[in-house]
Every structure is written in C-alpha cells, then in structure tokens.
N, C-alpha and C positions, 0 to 999 in steps of 0.2 A: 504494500500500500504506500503511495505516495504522497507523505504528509509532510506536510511543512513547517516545521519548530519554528517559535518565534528567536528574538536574540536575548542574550545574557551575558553577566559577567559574571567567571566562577574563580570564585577563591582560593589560590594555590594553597592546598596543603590545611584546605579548613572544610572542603565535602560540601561548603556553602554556594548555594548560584540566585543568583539577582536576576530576577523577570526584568527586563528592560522596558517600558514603556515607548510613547512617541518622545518622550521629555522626559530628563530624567537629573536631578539637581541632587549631586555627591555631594557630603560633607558630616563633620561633625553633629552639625546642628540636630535635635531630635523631631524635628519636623521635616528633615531632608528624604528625597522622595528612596535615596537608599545612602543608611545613615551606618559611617564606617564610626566607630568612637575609637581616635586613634590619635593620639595627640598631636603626633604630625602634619595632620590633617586639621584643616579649616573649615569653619561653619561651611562658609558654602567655597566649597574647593574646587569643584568642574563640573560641566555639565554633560549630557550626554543627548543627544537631538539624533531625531530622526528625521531625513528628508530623502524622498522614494523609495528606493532601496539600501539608501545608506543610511549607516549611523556617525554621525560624527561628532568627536570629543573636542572639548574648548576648556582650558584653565581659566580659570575665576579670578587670577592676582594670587592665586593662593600662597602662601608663606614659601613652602618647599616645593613647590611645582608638579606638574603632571608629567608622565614620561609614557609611550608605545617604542614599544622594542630597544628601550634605553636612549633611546630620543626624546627632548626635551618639547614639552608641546606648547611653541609660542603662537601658533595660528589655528584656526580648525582641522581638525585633519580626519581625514573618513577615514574608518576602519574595516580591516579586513579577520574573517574566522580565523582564529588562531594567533592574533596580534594578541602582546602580552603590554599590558599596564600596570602600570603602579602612580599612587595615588599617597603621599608620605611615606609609609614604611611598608604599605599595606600592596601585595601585587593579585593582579587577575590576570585571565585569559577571557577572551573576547570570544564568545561563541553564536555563528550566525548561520542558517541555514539557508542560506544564499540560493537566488534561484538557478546565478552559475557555481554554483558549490561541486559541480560535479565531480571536479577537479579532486575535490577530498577524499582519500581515503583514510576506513579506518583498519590500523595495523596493530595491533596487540592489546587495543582498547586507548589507545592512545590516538588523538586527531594527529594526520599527516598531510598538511597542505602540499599538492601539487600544481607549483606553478606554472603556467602556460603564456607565453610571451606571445601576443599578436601586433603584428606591424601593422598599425594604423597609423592611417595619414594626421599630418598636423595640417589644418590650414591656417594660413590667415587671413587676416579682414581688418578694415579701419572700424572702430566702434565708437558708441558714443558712451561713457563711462562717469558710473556712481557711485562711490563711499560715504556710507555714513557710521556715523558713531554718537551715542550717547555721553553724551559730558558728564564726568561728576560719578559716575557710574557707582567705580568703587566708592565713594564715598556714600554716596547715597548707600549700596549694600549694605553695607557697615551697621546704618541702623537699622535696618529690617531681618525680619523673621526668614530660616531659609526660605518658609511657604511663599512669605513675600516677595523673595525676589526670582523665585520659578515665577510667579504670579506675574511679574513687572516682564520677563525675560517672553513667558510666552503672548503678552499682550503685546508686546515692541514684534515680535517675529512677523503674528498676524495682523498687525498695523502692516509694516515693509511688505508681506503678501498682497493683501487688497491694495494699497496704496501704487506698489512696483508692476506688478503683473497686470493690473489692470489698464497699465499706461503702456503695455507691449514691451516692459522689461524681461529680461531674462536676470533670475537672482544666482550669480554665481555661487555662494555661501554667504553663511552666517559665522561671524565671526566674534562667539561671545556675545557684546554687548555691541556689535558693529554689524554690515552689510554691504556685501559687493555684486552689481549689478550691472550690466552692462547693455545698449540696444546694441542688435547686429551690422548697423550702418552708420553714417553719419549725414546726412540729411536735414534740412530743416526740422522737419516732423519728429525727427527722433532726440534732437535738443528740445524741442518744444514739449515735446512728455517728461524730458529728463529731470526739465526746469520747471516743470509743473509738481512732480512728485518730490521733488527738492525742497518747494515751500510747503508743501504738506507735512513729511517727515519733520521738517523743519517746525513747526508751528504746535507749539504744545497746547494751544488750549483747542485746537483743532482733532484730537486727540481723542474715543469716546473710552479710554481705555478707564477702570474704576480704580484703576491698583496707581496709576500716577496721578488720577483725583484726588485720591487717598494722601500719594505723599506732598502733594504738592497743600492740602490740608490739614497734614496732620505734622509734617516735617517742617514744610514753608521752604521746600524746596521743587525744583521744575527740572523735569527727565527733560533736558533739550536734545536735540540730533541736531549734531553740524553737515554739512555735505562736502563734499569735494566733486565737482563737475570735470571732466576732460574729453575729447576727443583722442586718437590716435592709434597706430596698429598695434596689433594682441594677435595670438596665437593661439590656438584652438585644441586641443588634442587630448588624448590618454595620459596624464602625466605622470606616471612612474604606479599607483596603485588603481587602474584602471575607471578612472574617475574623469570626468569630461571637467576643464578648467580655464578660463583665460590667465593667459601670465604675457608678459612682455614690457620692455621699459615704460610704456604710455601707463600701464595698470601700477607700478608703480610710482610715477607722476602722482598719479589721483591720491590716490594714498596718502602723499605727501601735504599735497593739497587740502588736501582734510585736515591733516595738523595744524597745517597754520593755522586754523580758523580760529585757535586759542590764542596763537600771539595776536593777530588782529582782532579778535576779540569780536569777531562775525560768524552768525550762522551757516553761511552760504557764502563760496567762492568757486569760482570757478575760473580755469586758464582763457588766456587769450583766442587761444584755437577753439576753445568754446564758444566764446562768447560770437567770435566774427561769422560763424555761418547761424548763429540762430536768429535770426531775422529781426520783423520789427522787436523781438523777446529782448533784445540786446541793449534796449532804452530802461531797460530792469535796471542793471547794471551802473555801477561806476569804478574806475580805474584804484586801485588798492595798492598799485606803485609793482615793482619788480624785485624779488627775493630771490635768494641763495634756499635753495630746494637740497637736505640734506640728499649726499649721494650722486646728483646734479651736478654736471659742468661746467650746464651753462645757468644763470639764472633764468625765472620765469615770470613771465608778466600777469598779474593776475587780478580780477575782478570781482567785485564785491556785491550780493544781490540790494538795492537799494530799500 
C-alpha cells in the first residue's frame, strides 16, 4: 500500500519524533509548538514552515544558532529526508516522505539516502525584484509569548501571500521574519505591482492582522516592513538541494537595498533602474542621494517612496 507519512523531526538517541505541522515554532518556551527544555536553546529559537512540498528551517536570532548537516543556518534553507539538525545541544534527523523519496532506501533499519544528480538547465531572465523585512523584529519577540510570535510570524507570511501573489509575484522564500519575491520580467506593469504591494506591506495600519493590533496596543509598538525594490538579471535553477531559487548579483542588490532603509530611516527604496522604467509611478518617488552598497563596487543611486 502506498501511503504517504507526513514529516518529523526524530531525536537522536531519545526514541522521541515530533509531528511536524505546516508551522512549527522550536524553543524553550512552554507554549512553543515543539518545546525542547534545553538551556541552550531559546524561547523561540527556529522555526520550521512548510511551503509545497518543502519544509524549511529559519533561526530566530537565537543565542547558539541552528545548524543542518553542521552548517550554520543564516538564511532559510529547505530541507531534505535524512538532513541532520541541531538546535543548542539538542540534534534531530529530518524525516520526510517525499513524493520523490524514491531514491530512499531502507538498509538494516536505518534510512539511506540515494542521491541522484539531474542536469537541469539554469536560465536567466531580467526581473523585477522585492525584499522585505520587518523592523524591530527581534525586539519586539522578546516581549511576546512563543504562541505570540508563531501568531505574528504566520499572520506577516499570509499578509506577503495575498498581498504578493495576488499582484503576479512569484515568493521566492521566507526568510524568518523577511521575504523575497520577484516578477519574471521587467516591464512597466510589473514595477507597477511591485510598487503597489511595496506600500501595502509597507503600511501597518493597512494590516487586518489581530496579533500586530495586539502589539501595536498593548506594547505601543508597530511590526513595520521596509522594502527594497530593484530590477536586474537572476538566474533560475536547481541550486544545489533540488529546490527552484533566484540568486544572482541584482538579488543581492535588493537585499542591500533593504538595509539601508534603517540608515535612511525610510520604509521604501528603491534603485534607480527601478524607478526609471516605472512610468508615471516614478513621480512617487524622490532622489535619497547615492550610497556605498556593502559588497558593491560601485555605489548606487537610490530613491525614496514619497
């Protein structure tokens, strides 16, 4: 019979396994959705998300960090059956019954991944490209409940859902408390969505979510999202754990871009190559002067939504 297990994480050497959920908020905390009491571990230490067929894990800021396969996890990173984590002192193995799991065999009771390498193509493409990020993040966590901040984490995901996809984005990942999105062209129309879901995420009280009512009520604090807007080409492909991703220096750019929005102390910026093909949208705008972009050669000229 062909049945299909959902995923878990099983604890080396404790006989213990963790139902994984769609969402799934690791930590000390006794209200975390799977709660390790491990002192090296943080209230709310990672998170674990599900999107299609993947699962992917994100650290929280936590004290001692999250690690897959003794790698250090500073971005999102989808996981595969048999990837081993650790989470302070505490480690697991990653069990998923994949719909291409076929690969797996089992050999003495012990899972043995079979890797199988396909040459797929990378293309590329110019895109129209969006990061954002919630400000304050960690700080804000700090005073909430872990329940609270699963709560804040999946109300922000399905904000950037309706808000992105609905404007013909494509969400590359979730990153934590951040989000990278990209349209597949660059064209008026697809700056013109870009810069539309820009002031949306952007706009907290725009926002119907209860749990940043909440803190913005009861903290007297505001979940903002900065953006970072760019054009320019990315690269499309398999990258290394069979996962479809843009990467390329423009996605880096953005990225960037989003930083600064702190030292300027603006919600929304966006580069130049943005701003010059989005049409009458470009009277939004005013010139925020030219910066040294960490990593960057050259500096970039950048704009500020008015």
């Amino acid at each position: 019979m062909d049945k299909k297990m959902g995923a878990a994480l099983k604890a080396q050497g404790q006989g213990i396994s963790y139902p994984l959920e769609d969402f799934n908020l690791i930590g000390r905390s006794p209200d975390a959705t799977i709660r390790i009491a491990d002192s090296g571990i943080s209230r709310q230490h990672a998170t674990i998300r599900r999107e299609g067929n993947y699962y992917w894990v994100t650290d929280l800021g936590s004290s001692n960090g999250s690690f897959v396969n003794d790698v250090p996890v500073s971005a999102a990173r989808a996981l595969r059956h048999g990837d081993r984590l650790q989470f302070g002192s505490c480690q697991f193995v990653f069990s998923h019954d994949e719909s291409e799991g076929k690969g797996d065999q089992l050999t003495g009771g012990l899972q043995t991944q079979v890797l199988r390498t396909l040459s797929l193509p990378v293309r590329t493409f110019t895109a129209t490209l969006l990061v954002g990020d919630l400000r304050d993040f960690t700080r804000i966590a700090s005073q909430l409940s872990a329940e609270e901040v699963a709560a804040l984490l999946r109300e922000w995901y399905a904000d950037c859902e309706t808000i992105l996809k609905t404007r013909g984005a494509t969400i590359d990942k979730f990153i934590g408390d951040g989000v990278f999105a990209y349209w597949p062209n660059a064209d008026e129309k697809s700056r013109v969505q870009a810069l539309a879901a820009a002031e949306l995420l952007s706009n907290t009280e725009a926002s119907s979510s209860p749990t940043r009512k909440w803190v913005r009520e009861n903290l007297g604090a505001n979940v903002r999202c900065h953006i970072g807007l760019h054009v320019g080409e990315v690269a499309m492909g398999a990258m290394g754990r069979g996962v479809n991703t843009a990467v390329g220096e423009a996605v880096n750019v953005t990225f960037r871009i989003e930083g600064l929005t702190r030292k300027l102390e603006t919600p929304v910026l966006a580069s130049a190559e943005f701003v010059s093909g989005s049409g009458e949208s470009a009277e939004k705008f005013e010139n925020a002067g030219v910066h040294v972009l960490k990593g960057q050669p050259e500096p970039v000229e950048v704009y500020r939504l008015k």
